[in-house]
C-alpha positions as CSV (number, residue, x, y, z in Angstrom):
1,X,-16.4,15.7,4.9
2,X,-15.7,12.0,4.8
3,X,-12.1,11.3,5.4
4,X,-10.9,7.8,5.2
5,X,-7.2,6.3,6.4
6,X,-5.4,3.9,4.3
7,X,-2.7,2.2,6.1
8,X,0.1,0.0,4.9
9,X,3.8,-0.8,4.5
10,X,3.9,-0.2,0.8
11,X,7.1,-1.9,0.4
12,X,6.6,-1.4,-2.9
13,X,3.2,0.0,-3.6
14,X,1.5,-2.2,-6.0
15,X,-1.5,-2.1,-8.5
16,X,-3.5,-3.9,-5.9
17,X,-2.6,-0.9,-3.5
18,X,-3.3,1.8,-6.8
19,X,-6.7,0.1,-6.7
20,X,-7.8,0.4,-3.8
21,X,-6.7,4.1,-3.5
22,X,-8.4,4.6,-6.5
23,X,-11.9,2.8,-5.2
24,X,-11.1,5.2,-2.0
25,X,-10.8,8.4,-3.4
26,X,-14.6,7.1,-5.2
27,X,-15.7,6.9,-1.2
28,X,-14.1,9.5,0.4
29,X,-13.8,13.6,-0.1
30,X,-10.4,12.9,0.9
31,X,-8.0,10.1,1.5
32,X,-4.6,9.7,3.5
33,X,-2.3,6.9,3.0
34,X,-0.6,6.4,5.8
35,X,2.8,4.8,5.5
36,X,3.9,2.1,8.5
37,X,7.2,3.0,9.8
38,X,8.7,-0.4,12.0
39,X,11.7,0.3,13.3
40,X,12.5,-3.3,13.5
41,X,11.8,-4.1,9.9
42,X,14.5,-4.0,7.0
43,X,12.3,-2.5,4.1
44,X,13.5,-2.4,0.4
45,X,12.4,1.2,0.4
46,X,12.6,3.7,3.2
47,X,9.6,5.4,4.7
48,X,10.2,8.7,2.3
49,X,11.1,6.8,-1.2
50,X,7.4,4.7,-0.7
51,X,5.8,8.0,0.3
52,X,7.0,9.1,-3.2
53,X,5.6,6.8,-5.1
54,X,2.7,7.1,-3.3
55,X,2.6,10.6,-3.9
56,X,3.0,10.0,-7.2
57,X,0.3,7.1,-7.7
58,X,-2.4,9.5,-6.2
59,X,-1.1,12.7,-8.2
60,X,-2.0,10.1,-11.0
61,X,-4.9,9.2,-10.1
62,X,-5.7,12.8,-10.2
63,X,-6.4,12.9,-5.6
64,X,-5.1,16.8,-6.1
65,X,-5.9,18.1,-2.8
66,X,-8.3,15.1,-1.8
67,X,-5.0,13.0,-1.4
68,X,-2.5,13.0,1.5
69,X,0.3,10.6,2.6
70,X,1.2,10.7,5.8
71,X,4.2,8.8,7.9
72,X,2.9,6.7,11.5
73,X,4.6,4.5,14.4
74,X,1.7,3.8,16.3
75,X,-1.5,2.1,16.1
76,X,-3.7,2.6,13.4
77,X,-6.4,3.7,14.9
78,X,-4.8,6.9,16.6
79,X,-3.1,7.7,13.1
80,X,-6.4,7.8,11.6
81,X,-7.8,9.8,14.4
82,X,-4.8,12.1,14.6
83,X,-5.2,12.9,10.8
84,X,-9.1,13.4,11.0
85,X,-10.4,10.4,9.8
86,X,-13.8,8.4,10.4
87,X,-13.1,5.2,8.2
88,X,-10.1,3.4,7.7
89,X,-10.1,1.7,4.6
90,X,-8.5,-1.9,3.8
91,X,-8.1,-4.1,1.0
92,X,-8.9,-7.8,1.1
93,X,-7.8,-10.6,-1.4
94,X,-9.0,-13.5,0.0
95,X,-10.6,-15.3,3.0
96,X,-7.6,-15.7,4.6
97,X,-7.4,-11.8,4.6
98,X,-11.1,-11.4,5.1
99,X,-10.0,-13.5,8.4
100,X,-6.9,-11.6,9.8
101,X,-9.0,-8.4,8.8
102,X,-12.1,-8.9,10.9
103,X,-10.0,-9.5,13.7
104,X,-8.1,-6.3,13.2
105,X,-11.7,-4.7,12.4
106,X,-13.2,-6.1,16.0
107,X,-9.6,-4.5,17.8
108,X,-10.0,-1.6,16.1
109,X,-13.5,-1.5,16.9
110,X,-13.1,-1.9,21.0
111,X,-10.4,1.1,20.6
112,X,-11.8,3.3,18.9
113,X,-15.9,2.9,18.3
114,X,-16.0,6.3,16.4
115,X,-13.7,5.3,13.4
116,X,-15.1,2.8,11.2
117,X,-13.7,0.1,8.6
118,X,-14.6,-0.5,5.1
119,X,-13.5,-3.4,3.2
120,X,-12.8,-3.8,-0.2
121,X,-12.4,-6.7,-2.2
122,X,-9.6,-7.1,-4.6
123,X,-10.1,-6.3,-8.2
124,X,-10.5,-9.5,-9.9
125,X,-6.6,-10.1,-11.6
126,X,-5.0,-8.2,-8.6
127,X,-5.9,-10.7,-6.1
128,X,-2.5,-12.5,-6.2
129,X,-0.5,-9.1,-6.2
130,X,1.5,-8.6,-2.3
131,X,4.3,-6.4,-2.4
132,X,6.4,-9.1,-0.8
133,X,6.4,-11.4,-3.7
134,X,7.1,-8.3,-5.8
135,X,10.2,-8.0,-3.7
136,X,11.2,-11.4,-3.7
137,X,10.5,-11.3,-7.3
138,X,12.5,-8.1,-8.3
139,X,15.4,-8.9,-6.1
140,X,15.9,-12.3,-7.9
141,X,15.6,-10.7,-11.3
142,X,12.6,-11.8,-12.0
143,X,9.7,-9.3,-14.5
144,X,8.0,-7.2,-11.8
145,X,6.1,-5.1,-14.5
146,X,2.9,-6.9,-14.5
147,X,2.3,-6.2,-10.9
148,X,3.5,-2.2,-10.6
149,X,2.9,1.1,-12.3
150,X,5.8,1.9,-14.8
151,X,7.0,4.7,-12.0
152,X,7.4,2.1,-9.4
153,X,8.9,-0.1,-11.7
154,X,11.3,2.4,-12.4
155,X,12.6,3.0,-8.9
156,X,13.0,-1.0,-8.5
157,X,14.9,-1.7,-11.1
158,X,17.4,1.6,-9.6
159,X,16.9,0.4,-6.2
160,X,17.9,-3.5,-6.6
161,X,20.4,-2.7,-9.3
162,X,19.5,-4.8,-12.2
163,X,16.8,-5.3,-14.2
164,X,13.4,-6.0,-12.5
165,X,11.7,-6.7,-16.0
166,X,12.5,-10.2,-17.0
167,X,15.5,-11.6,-19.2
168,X,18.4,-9.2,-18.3
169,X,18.7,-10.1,-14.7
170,X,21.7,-10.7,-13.4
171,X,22.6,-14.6,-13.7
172,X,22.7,-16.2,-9.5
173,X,26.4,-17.5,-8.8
174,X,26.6,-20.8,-8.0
């Protein structure tokens, strides 16, 4: 069985990330997301509110079974190990990805020669997606809804507590 780890901070998951677990659930007999815990990062979401929607983007993509997502605090290469998989699976928009990616690729590589890395390049018109302009975005008001599923969407505009969809953000004081 091929099992393949997709790893990320998800912070929110976007409909770059959807792609890609879509494309990966194409490669693999199973995937598991993995979800980055940092203790010394301030997320938007917590660890179990972007396993959620995670949860929910693979029950949508119809993963059943085939789909896991999993929490991890260690390197990526010993989550992936620890949860059975051969191929970890990242997403690149752009060179400067493609860059910062090999190098994380060749890391990987000298830790762990038995797990594997497959790239996959954005969807053309999700290239400029990264959930940290989504944040920046949704916390200033801005219309987020080109860039998430409706779901995520959803738990953004609860989460920052105004409108994340465009003209009935809350106005900046001065």
């Amino acid at each position: 069985m091929r099992s393949g780890f997709y790893a990320g901070s998800f912070d929110p998951p976007t409909l770059g990330h959807r792609d890609i677990m879509a494309r990966g659930l194409a490669l693999f007999d199973r995937l598991v997301v993995g979800v980055g815990v940092h203790p010394s990062k301030a997320p938007l979401f917590t660890a179990e509110e972007r396993a959620g929607m995670l949860r929910d983007e693979l029950s949508s993509l119809g993963a059943g079974e085939r789909g896991a997502v999993v929490f991890f605090d260690r390197l990526t290469v010993d989550a992936a190990r620890a949860h059975g998989a051969a191929f970890m699976l990242r997403g690149v928009r752009d060179a400067a990805d493609l860059g910062y990616e090999t190098q994380l690729f060749g890391m990987n590589r000298a830790m762990a020669p038995d797990i594997d890395t497959v790239f996959l390049a954005a969807t053309p018109g999700l290239a400029h997606i990264t959930a940290t302009l989504v944040r920046q975005i949704a916390q200033l008001g801005g219309d987020v809804s080109p860039f998430v599923s409706p779901g995520v969407l959803q738990r953004i505009i609860a989460k920052v507590g105004r409108s994340a969809n465009g003209p009935n953000a809350a106005p900046m004081a001065r």
